[in-house]
C-alpha positions in Angstrom: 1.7 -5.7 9.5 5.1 -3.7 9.1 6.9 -7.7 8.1 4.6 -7.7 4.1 3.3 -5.2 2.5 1.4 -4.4 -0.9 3.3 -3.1 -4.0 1.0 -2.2 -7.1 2.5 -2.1 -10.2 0.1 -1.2 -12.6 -3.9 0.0 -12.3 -7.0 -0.6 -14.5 -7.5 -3.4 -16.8 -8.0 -4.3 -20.4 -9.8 -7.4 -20.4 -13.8 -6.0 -20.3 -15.4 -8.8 -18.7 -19.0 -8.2 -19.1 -19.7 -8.7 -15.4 -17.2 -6.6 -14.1 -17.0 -2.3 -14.4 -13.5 -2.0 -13.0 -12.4 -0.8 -16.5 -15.4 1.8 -16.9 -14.2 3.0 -12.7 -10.2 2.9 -13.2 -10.4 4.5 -17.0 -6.8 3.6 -19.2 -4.4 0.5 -18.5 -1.8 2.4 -16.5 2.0 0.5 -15.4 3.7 2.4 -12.8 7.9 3.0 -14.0 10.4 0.7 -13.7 12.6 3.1 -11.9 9.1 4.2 -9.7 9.0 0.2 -8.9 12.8 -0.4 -7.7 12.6 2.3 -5.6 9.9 0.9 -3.8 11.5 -2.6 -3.6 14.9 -1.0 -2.6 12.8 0.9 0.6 11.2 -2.4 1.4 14.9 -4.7 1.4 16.0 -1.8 3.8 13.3 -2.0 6.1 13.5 -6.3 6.0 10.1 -6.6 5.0 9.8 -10.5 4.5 7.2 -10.5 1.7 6.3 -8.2 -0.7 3.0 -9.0 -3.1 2.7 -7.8 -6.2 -0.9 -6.5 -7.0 -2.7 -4.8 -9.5 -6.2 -5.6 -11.5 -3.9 -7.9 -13.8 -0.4 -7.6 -13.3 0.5 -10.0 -16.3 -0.4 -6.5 -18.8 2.4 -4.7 -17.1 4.2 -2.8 -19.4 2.2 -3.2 -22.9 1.2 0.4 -22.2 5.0 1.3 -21.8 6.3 -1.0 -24.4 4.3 -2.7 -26.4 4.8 -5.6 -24.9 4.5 -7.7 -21.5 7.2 -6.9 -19.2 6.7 -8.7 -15.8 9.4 -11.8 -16.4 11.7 -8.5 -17.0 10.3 -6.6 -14.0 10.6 -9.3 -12.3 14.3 -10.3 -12.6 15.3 -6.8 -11.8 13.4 -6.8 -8.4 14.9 -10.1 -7.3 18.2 -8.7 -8.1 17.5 -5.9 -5.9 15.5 -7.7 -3.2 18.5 -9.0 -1.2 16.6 -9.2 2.2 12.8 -9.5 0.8 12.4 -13.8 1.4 9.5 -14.2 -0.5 8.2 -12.2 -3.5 4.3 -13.2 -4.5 2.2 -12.7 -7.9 -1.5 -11.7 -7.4 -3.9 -11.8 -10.1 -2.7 -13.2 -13.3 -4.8 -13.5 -16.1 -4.7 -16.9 -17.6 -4.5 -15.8 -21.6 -1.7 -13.8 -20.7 0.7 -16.4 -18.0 3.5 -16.9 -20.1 6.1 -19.4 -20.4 9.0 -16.8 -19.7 7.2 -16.1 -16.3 6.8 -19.7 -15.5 10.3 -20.9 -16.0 11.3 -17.2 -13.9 8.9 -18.4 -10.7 10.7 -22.3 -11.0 14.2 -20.6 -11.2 13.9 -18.3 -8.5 14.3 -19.0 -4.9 12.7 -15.7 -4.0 9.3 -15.9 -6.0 6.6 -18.2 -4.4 5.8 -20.8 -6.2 1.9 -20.0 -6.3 -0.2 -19.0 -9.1 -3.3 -17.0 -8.6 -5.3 -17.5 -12.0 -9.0 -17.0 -12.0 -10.9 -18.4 -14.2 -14.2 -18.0 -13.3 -15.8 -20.8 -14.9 -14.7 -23.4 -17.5 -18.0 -24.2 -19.7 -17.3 -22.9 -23.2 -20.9 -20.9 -23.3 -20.2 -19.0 -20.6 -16.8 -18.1 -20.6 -17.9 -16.2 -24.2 -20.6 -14.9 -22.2 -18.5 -13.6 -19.7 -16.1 -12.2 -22.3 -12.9 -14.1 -21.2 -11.0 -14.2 -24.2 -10.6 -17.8 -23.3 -11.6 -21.7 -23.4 -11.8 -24.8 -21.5 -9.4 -26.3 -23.6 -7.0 -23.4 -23.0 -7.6 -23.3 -19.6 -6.8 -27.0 -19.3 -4.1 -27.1 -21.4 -1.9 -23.7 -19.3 -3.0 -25.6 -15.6 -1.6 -29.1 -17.4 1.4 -26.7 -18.4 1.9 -25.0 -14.6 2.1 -28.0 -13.0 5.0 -29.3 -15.0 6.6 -26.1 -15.4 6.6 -25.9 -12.0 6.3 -29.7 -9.9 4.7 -28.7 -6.1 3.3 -25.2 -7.4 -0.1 -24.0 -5.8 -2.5 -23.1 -7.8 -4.9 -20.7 -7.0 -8.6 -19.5 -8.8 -11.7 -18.1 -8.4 -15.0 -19.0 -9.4 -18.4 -17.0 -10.1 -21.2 -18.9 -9.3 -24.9 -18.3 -10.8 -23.6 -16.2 -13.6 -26.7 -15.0 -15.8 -28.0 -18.2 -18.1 -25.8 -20.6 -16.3 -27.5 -24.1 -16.4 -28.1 -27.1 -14.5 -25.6 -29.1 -16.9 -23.4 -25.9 -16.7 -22.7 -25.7 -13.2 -22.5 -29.7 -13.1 -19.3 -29.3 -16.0 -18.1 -26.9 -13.6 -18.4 -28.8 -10.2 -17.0 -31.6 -12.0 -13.8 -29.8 -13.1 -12.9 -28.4 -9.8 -13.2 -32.0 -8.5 -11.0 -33.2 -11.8 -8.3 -30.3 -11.5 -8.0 -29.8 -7.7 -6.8 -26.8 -6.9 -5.2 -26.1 -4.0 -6.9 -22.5 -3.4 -9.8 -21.7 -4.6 -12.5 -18.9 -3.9 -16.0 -18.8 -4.8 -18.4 -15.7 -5.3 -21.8 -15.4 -6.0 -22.7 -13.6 -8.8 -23.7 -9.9 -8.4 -25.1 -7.3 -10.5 -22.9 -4.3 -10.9 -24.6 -2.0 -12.7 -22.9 -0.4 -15.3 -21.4 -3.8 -16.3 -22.9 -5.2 -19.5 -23.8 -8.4 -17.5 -26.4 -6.6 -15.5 -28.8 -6.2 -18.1 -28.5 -9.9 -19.2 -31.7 -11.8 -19.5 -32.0 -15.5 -17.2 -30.8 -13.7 -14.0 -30.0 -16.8 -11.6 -32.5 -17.0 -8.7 -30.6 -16.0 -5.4 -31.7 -19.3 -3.7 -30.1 -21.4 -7.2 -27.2 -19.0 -6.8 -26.1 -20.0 -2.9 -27.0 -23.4 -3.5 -24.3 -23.2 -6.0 -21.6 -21.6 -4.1 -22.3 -24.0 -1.2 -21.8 -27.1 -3.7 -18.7 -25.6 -5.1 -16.9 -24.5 -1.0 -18.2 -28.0 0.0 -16.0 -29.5 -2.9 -13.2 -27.6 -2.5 -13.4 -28.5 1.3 -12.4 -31.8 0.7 -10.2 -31.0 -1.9 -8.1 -29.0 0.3 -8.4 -31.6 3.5 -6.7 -34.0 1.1 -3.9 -32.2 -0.1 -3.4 -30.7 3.0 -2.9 -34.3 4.5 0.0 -34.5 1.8 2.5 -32.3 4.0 2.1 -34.2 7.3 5.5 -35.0 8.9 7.1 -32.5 6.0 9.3 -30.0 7.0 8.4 -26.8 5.4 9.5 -22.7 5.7 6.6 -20.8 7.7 6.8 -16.9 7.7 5.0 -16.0 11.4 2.4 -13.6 10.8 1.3 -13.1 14.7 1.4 -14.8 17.8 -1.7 -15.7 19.7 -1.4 -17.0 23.2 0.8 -19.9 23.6 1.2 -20.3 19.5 2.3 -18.4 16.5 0.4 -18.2 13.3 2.2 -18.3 9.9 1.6 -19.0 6.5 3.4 -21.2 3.8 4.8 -20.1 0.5 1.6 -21.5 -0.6 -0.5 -19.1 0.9 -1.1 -15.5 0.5 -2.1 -13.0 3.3 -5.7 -12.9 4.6 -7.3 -15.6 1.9 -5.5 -18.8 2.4 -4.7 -21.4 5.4 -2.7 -20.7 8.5 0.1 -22.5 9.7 -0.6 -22.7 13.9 2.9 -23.1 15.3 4.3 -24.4 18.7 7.8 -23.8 19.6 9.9 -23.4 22.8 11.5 -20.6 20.9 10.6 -16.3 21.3 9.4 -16.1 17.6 8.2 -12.6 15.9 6.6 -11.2 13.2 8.6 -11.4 10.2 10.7 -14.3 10.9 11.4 -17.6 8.4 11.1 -20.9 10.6 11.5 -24.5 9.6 7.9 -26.4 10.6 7.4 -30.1 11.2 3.8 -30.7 10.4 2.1 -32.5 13.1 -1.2 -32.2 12.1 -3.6 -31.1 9.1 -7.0 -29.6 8.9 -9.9 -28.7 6.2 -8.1 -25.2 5.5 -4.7 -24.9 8.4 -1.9 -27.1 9.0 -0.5 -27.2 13.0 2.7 -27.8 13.5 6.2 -27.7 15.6 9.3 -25.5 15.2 
């Protein structure tokens, strides 16, 4: 849709996850120029795009390869200076070791930048996360989501999880389903592990059975199900902005800040008003479901 579009700021990856071979297919960590970047942000304020996503295989590396350094708090205070028109400016893909607390205080000062963090994890037993080569640990990863939510009070957080990695363990998974429960996100995704060959995962020993593996994943959605009924019942009779995506008959669909385009919720929207694509409305929340919220505008 011509209202949001895509902006990638950087390509490839250092991080060498052991079940992933998107560093072995992209070759070197590469951040597209500053000056490359505005431009692009400049040509979307002209055109009124309403929400711009910033993308790449881990976005929080932009600019070590330029600078020596990470660069996205800087990045991002230039583009909100330029993005006059742009209403909402999303971060996809942050890796967690890297979320910094410039960044976070940036996204609660900003008006422009959603407040929604997409940090996957992939799992939080100690064992595996080595295994998986994350560069990280439970404790960490407990400690930055205890540190988001204060840095940031009504932020959406956002993960993904890998289900039936190689070894993974009755008790494992349990520490696992447990935590989700414990932490709640508000977005989550699940995927069940797959081989990619050329990944130094796929030769690991104590490959998960496929039945073991979906049985997994289906305890992990069925969690997060109620997890996300419940804290969608949170915003009924709130007020909140919806950005309509599309309309559908006789209602519009939008999304929340809290929601990025094509793996989150919907907001199903009833007004008296010609709406289009594109356009910020105020929603009263009349009703909430397992994933979507309905409401009036």
């Amino acid at each position: 849709p011509s209202h949001y579009a895509y902006l990638k700021i950087c390509e490839g990856c250092i991080n060498n996850c052991s079940f992933c071979v998107i560093p072995k297919i992209k070759g070197k960590f590469t951040s597209l120029d500053i000056s490359h970047i505005l431009h692009k942000i400049e040509a979307f304020d002209r055109d009124r795009v309403s929400e711009v996503n910033i993308i790449g295989q881990d976005i929080t590396c932009y600019g070590i390869d330029l600078h020596g350094g990470l660069r996205l708090a800087g990045l991002l205070r230039k583009l909100v200076k330029v993005a006059k028109h742009i209403g909402w400016i999303r971060l996809l893909y942050l890796y967690p070791s890297r979320v910094t607390d410039e960044l976070l205080e940036l996204i609660h000062n900003s008006s422009k930048i959603c407040k929604y963090i997409d940090l996957p994890i992939q799992h939080i037993n100690n064992r595996i996360l080595k295994l998986m080569k994350r560069d990280t640990t439970k404790k960490d990863i407990l400690n930055l989501i205890d540190k988001i939510r204060k840095a940031i009070p009504g932020v959406a957080l956002r993960t993904s999880i890998i289900a039936g990695f190689p070894s993974e363990t009755d008790k494992e998974f349990k520490e696992l389903l447990k935590f989700i429960e414990e932490v709640k996100f508000e977005r989550l995704g699940a995927f069940i592990y797959s081989r990619e060959e050329g990944a130094p995962a796929y030769g690991f020993k104590k490959q998960i059975p496929q039945k073991v593996k979906m049985e997994r994943f289906n305890m992990i959605m069925s969690c997060q199900k109620n997890i996300s009924q419940q804290i969608n019942k949170s915003f009924f009779g709130k007020i909140i902005d919806v950005l309509i995506d599309e309309k559908e008959k006789d209602y519009y669909l939008g999304r929340s800040q809290y929601d990025a385009p094509e793996v989150d919720g919907l907001v199903y929207v009833n007004s008296k008003k010609m709406l289009k694509p594109g356009d910020f409305v105020k929603v009263k929340i009349t009703d909430t479901l397992e994933y979507d919220l309905t409401g009036e505008a």
